[in-house]
C-alpha atoms as one frame of an Amber mdcrd trajectory, in Angstrom:
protein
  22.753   6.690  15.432  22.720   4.093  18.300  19.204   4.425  18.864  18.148
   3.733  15.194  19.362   0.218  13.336  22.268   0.524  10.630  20.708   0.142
   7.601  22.055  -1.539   3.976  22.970   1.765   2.865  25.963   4.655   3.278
  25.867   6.653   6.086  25.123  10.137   6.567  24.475  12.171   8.326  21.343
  14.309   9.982  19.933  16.959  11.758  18.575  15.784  14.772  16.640  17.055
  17.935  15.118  16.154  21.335  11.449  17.585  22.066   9.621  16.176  24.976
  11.087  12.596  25.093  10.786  12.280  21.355  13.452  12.464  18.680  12.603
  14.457  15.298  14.840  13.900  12.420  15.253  17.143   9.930  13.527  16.476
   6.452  14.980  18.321   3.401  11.935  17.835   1.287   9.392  19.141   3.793
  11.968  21.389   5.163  10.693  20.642   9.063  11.286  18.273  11.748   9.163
  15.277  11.572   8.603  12.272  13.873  11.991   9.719  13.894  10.861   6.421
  13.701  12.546   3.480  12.101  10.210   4.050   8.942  11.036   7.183   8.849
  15.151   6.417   9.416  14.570   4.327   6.182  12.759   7.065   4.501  15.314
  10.008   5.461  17.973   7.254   4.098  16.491   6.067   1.054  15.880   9.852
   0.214  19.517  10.960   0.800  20.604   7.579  -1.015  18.590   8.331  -4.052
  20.352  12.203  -4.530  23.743  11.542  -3.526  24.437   8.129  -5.316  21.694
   7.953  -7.650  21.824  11.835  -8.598  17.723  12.305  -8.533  17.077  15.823
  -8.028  15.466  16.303  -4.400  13.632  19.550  -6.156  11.639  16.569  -7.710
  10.625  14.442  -4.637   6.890  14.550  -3.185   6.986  12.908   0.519   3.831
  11.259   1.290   1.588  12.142  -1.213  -2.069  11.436  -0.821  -4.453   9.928
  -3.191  -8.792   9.233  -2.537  -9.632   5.931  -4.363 -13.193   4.523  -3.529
 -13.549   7.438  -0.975 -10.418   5.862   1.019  -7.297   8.045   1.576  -4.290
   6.381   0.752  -0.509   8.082   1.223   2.641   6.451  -0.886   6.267   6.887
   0.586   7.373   9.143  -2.014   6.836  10.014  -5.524   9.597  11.015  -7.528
   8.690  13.230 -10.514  10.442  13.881 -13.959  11.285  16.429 -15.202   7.913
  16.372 -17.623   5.990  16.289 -14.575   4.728  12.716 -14.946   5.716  10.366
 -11.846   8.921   8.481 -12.593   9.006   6.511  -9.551   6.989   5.224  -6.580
   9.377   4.122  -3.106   7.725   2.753  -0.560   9.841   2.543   2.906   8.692
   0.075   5.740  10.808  -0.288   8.967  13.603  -2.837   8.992  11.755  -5.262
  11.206   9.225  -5.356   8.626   9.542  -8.288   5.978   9.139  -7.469   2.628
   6.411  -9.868   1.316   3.658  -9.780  -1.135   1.567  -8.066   0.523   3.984
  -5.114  -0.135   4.350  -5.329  -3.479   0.430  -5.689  -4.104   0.221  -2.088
  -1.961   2.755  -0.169  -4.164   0.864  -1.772  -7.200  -2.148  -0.648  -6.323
  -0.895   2.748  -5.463   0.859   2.466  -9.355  -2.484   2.217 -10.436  -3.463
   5.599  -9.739  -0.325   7.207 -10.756   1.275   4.821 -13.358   5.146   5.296
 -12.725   7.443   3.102 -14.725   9.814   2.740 -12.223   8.853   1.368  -8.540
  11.036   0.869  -5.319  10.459  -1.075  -2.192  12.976  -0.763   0.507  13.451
  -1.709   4.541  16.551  -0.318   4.943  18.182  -3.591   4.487  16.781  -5.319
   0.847  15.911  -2.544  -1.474  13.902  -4.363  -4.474  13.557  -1.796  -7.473
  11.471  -2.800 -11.189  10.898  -1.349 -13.933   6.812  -1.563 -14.731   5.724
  -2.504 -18.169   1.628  -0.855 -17.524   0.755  -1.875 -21.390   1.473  -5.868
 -20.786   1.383  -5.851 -16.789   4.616  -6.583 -16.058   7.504  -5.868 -13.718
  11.156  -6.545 -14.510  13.272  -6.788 -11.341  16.778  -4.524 -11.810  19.879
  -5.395 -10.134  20.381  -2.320  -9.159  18.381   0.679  -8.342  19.150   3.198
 -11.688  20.507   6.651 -11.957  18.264   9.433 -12.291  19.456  10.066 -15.632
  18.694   6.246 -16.622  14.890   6.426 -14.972  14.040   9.716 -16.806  15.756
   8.434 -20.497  13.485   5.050 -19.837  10.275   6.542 -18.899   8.807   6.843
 -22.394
């Protein structure tokens, strides 16, 4: 898409409209249009990424799913489930203008906190950084690579 930055991922392809000026990209989680924007190009990516290459079940993906911690509402990327029903892993998409700093990392953390996934992945589209969270001695490894489903879910005892 011209209008939308290439990314450091395949390319696919999407179900796009036009309503009043504004371009809505087709989401197969939610199953509706929803707002294109270049976090949400990321998202869309990252999601389509994560079944076709990575073979993670889209039956198991929760799009921004919302938490209340100290009476403040707080909404992560997507949660991806196993199939025990525990969270396997947290992705958090920003917009590929946005850096990926510390700041980022602390925010995922913090949302880890409340649902304690073993796996956790920050992308912009263009650096993808995925660990592997050790809760018992706080600590994160860094993978190479982002796993395969089948990897995640056999790790997440």
């Amino acid at each position: 898409m011209a209008f939308m930055k290439a990314l450091n991922l395949p390319t696919y392809s999407f179900r796009i409209k036009d309503e009043n000026d504004k371009k809505y990209i087709f989401d197969e989680i939610r199953r509706r249009y929803v707002r294109l924007t270049p976090e949400e190009w990321v998202r869309q990516h990252m999601i389509k990424f994560l079944a076709k290459e990575k073979s993670f079940p889209l039956s198991l993906f929760l799009i921004e799913k919302q938490y209340i911690n100290n009476r403040l509402s707080h909404r992560c990327d997507f949660v991806i489930y196993g199939r025990s029903g525990k969270p396997l892993m947290l992705v958090e998409c920003k917009a590929p203008t946005v850096e990926i700093t510390q700041h980022v990392f602390d925010q995922i953390s913090r949302y880890n906190q409340q649902y304690k996934a073993p796996y956790l992945l920050i992308t912009n589209g263009i650096k993808h950084y995925c660990c592997r969270v050790d809760m018992n001695n706080r600590r994160f490894e860094f993978l190479n690579d982002i796993p395969l489903y089948q990897a995640v879910e056999a790790n997440s005892g």
